[in-house]
C-alpha positions as semicolon CSV with decimal commas, in nm:
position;residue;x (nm);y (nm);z (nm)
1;X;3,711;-2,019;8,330
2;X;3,732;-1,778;8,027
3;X;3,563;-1,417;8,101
4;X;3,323;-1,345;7,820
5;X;3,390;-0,938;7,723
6;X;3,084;-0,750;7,722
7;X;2,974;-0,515;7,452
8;X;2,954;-0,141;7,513
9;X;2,637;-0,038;7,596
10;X;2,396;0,146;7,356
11;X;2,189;0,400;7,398
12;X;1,903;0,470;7,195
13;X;1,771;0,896;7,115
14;X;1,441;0,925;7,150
15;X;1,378;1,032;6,759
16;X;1,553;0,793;6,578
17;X;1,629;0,418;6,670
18;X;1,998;0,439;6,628
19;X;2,255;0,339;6,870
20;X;2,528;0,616;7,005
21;X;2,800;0,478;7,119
22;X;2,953;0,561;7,530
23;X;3,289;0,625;7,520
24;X;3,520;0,560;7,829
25;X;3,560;0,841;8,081
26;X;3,870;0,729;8,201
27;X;4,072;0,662;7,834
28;X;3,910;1,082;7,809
29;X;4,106;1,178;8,096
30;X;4,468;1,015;8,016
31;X;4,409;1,150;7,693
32;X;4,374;1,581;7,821
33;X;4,670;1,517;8,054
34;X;4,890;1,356;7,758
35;X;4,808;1,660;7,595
36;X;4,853;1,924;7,878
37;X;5,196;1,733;7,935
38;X;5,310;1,749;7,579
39;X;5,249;2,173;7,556
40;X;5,356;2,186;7,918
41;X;5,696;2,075;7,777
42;X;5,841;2,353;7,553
43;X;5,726;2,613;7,778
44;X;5,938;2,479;8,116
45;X;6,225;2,448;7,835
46;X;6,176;2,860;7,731
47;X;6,161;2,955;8,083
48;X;6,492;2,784;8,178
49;X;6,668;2,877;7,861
50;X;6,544;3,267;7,948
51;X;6,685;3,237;8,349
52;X;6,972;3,112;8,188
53;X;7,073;3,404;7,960
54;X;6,946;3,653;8,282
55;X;7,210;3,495;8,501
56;X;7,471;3,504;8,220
57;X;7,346;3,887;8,208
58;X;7,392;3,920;8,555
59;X;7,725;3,801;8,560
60;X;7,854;3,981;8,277
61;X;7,751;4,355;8,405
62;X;7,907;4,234;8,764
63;X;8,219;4,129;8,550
64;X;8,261;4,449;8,407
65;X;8,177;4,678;8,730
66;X;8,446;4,495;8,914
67;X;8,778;4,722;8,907
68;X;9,074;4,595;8,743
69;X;9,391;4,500;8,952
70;X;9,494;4,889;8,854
71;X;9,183;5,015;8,990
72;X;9,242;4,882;9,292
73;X;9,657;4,924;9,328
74;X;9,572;5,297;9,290
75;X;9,308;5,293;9,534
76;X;9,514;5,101;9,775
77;X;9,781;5,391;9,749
78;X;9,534;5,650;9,811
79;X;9,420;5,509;10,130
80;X;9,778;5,514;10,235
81;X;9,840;5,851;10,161
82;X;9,552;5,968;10,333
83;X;9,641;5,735;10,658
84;X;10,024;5,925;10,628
85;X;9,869;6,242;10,617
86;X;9,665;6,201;10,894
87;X;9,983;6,055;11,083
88;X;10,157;6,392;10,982
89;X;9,929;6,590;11,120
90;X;9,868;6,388;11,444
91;X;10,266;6,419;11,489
92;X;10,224;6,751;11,416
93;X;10,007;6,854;11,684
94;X;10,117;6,597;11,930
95;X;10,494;6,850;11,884
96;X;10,268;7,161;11,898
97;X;10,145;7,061;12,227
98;X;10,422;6,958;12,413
99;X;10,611;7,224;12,286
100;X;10,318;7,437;12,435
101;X;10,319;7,220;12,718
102;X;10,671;7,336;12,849
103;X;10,680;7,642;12,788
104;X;10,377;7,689;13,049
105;X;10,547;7,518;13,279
106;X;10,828;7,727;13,263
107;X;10,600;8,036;13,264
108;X;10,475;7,880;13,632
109;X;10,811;7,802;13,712
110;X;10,946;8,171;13,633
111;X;10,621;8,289;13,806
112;X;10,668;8,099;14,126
113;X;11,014;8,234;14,133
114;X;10,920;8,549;14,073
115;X;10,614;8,567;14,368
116;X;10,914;8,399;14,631
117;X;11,140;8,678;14,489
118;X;10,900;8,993;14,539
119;X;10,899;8,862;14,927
120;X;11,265;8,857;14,941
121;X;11,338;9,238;14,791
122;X;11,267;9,404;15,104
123;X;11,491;9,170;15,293
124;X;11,779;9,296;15,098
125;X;11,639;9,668;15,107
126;X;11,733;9,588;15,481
127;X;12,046;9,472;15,484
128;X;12,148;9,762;15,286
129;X;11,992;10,023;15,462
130;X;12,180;9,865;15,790
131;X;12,533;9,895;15,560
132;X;12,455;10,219;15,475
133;X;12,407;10,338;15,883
134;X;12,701;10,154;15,953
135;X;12,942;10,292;15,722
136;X;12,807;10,663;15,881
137;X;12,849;10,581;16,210
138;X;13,132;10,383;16,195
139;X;13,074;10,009;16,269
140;X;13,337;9,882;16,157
141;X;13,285;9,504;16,213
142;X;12,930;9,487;16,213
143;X;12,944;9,669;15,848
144;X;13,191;9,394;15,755
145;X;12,965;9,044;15,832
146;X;12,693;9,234;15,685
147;X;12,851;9,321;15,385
148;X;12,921;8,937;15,323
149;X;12,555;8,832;15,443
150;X;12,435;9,041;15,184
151;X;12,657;8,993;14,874
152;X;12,599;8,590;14,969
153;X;12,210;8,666;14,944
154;X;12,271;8,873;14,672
155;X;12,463;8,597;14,476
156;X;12,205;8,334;14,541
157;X;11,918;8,539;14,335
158;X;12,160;8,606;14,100
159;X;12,231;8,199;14,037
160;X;11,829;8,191;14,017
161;X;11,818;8,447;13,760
162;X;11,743;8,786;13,897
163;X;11,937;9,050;13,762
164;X;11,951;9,405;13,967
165;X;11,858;9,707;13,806
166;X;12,098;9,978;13,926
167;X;12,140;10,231;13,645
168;X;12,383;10,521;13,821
169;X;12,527;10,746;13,543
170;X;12,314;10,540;13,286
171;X;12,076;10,665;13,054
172;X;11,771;10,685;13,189
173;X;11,505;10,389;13,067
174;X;11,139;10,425;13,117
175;X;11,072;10,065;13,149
176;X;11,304;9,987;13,408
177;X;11,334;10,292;13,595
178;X;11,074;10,546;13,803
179;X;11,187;10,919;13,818
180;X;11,107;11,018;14,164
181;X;11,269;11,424;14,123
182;X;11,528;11,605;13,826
183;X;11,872;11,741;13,886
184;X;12,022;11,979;13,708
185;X;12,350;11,904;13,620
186;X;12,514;12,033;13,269
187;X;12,816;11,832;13,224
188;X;12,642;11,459;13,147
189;X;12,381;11,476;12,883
190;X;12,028;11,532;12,939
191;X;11,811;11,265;13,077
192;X;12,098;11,093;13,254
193;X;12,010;10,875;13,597
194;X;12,192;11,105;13,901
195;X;12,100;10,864;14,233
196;X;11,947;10,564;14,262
197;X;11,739;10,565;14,594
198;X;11,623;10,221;14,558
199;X;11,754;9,963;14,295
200;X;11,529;9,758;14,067
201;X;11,546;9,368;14,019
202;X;11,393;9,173;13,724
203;X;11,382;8,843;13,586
204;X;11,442;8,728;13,228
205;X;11,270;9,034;13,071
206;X;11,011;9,099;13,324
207;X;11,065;9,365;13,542
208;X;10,987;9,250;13,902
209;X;11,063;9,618;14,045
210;X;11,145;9,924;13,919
211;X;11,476;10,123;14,027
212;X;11,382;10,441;14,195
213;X;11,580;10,725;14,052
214;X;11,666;11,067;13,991
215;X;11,735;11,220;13,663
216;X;11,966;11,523;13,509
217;X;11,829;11,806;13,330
218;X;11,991;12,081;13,183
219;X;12,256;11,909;12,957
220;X;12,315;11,839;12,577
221;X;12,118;11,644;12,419
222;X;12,183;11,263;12,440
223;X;12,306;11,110;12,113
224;X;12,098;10,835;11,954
225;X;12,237;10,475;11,978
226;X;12,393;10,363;11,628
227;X;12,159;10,104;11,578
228;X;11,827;10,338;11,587
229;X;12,035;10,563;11,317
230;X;12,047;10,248;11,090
């Protein structure tokens, strides 16, 4: 069975009798959003074709910040000369201080020598006081195995580095000797050691004890060694 269209209705304005004619609302609609679509169009187009030159934009100034291969070569062989200078000067100091390093413990070394030393210098002040009654009262063989005690005590220091400070007929030295009284005596020059009551011992260039001496006065004056006249 056919369907018979209807006619649009008609409505009538109250002054006149003619007949207005009622669109669709729905053909309206479709007709807008064909529209909004059609200007929606170009504008989606200009916004990608503008993100498209600000990328290329953005790539470009990164292109040209990045440093060239000679940029970088040079860096690359500053960074190693830094790193080999601070190796240098790591070596450097690491030498420094165990250079440093030994030679205070060869200061303690000397020192602890030197302290066992001091103990041992009246020991030997001993044995040669007890030659020197011997010889005067005439002990013959006990001055003899003393003699050899001592020179083998002697010796042993002597392998450990102390040197004895006995200056007879010497000039006399302020640094390693102690004037205890003055003799006058003409024929040696002035300032000349006479006696040595008590003999001096040092080590290396320290003096561990002074020699106890006496000195001549009275006689010409002592000549100055050749190398203070240079």
């Amino acid at each position: 069975m056919t369907m018979q269209s209807t006619p649009e209705p008609e409505r009538a304005t109250q002054d006149q009798g003619t007949q207005i004619p009622i669109q669709d609302e729905a053909s309206d609609v479709k007709q807008e959003g064909a529209a909004q679509q059609g200007g929606a169009a170009p504008e989606a187009a200009d916004a990608a074709s503008d993100a498209v030159k600000e990328a290329e934009e953005v790539l470009e100034a990164q292109a040209e910040e990045a440093p060239t291969d000679d940029e970088l070569v040079e860096k690359a062989q500053a960074e190693a000369k830094d790193w080999q200078d601070k190796y240098l000067r790591l070596h450097a100091e690491w030498d420094t201080y165990r250079r440093r390093t030994a030679e205070q413990r060869e200061q303690e070394r000397l020192r602890a020598g030197e302290k066992l030393v001091e103990k041992l210098l009246p020991v030997i002040d001993d044995f040669e006081r007890t030659i020197d009654y011997a010889e005067k009262n005439g002990e013959a063989g006990l001055i003899d195995g003393v003699k050899a005690v001592h020179s083998k005590f002697v010796n042993v220091l002597e392998t450990g580095g102390v040197q004895v400070i006995d200056p007879a007929g010497q000039a006399f030295d302020a640094l390693e000797c102690q004037a205890v009284a003055t003799v006058d005596d003409a024929s040696v020059p002035d300032e000349t050691v006479h006696e040595v009551y008590q003999k001096g011992y040092k080590m290396g260039t320290k003096v561990l004890r002074a020699a106890m001496v006496t000195v001549t006065t009275g006689g010409p004056k002592r000549p100055k060694p050749e190398s203070e006249d240079e």
